[in-house]
Legacy VTK file of the C-alpha trace (Angstrom):
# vtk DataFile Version 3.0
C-alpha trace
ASCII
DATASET POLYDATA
POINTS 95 float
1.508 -10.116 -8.849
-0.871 -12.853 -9.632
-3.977 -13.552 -7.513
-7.117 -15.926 -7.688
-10.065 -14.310 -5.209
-12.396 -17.267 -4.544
-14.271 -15.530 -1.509
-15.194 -11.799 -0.809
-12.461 -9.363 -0.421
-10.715 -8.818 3.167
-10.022 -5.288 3.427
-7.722 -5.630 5.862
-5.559 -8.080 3.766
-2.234 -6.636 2.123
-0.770 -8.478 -0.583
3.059 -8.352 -0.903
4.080 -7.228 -4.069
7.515 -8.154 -5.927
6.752 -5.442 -8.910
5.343 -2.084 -7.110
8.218 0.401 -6.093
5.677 1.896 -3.007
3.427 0.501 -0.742
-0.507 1.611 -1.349
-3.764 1.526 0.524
-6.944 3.428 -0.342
-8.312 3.708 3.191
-7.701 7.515 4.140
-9.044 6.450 7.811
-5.961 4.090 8.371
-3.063 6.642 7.811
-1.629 8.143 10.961
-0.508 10.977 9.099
-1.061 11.830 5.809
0.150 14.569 3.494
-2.507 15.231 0.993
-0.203 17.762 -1.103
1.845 15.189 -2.503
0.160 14.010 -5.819
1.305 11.568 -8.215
-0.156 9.060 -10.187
0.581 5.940 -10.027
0.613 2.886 -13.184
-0.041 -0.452 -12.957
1.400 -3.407 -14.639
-1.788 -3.256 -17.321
-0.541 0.597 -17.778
-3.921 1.487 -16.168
-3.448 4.630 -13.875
-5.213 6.185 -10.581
-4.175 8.841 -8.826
-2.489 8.924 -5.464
-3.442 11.938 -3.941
-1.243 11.827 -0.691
1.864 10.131 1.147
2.193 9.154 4.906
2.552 6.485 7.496
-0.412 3.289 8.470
-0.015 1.530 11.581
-1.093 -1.923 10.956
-1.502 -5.361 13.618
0.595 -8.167 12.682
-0.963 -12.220 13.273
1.763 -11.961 16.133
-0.602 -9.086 17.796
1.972 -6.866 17.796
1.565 -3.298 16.018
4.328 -1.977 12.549
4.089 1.398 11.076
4.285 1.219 7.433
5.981 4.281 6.189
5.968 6.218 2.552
2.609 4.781 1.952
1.003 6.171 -0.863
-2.927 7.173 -0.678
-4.177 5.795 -4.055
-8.419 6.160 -3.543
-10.539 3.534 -5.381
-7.283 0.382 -5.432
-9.047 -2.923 -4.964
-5.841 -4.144 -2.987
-3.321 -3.043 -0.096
0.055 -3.000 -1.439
3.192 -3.340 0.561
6.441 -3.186 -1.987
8.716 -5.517 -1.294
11.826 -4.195 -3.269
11.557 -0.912 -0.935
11.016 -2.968 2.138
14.355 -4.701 0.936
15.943 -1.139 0.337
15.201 0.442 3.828
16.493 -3.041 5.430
19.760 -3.218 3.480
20.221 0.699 4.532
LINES 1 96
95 0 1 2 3 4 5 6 7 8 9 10 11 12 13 14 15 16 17 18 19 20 21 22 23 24 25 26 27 28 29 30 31 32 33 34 35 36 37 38 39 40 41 42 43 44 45 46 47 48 49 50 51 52 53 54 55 56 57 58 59 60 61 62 63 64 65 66 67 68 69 70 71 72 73 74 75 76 77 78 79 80 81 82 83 84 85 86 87 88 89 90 91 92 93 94
């Protein structure tokens, strides 16, 4: 994923991502549920690491108004970005 930030970050931005394998937020107060017992870490494309220290479901509001829970997301504190992974959106579709 390539991106050029010209103006402040958005928080509430996700960024779709072609090379993640799970979506990721680090906002603990967006998950509807959240199990914090699941740990994993997680590496990025620069083989940089964080930790995820949890796995549940965000509800997010679409431009259309209209409300998706994202499931399987993984709770990664301290990412500068919402990921949603596109190849496992493309998995649960083709299910």
């Amino acid at each position: 994923m390539v991106t050029n930030k010209t103006t402040p970050d958005d928080k509430g931005q996700w960024y779709l991502d072609t090379g993640c394998s799970t979506h990721m937020n680090g906002h603990k107060d967006w998950f509807m549920c959240l199990d914090e017992r699941m740990k994993s870490k997680v590496r990025f494309a620069n083989d940089n690491t964080m930790l995820a220290e949890g796995i549940g479901n965000v509800l997010i509001q679409r431009k259309d108004g209209r409300e998706t829970c994202i499931k399987d997301v993984l709770y990664v504190p301290g990412i500068s970005s919402n990921l949603l992974s596109l190849g496992q959106l493309l998995q649960k579709t083709l299910r």
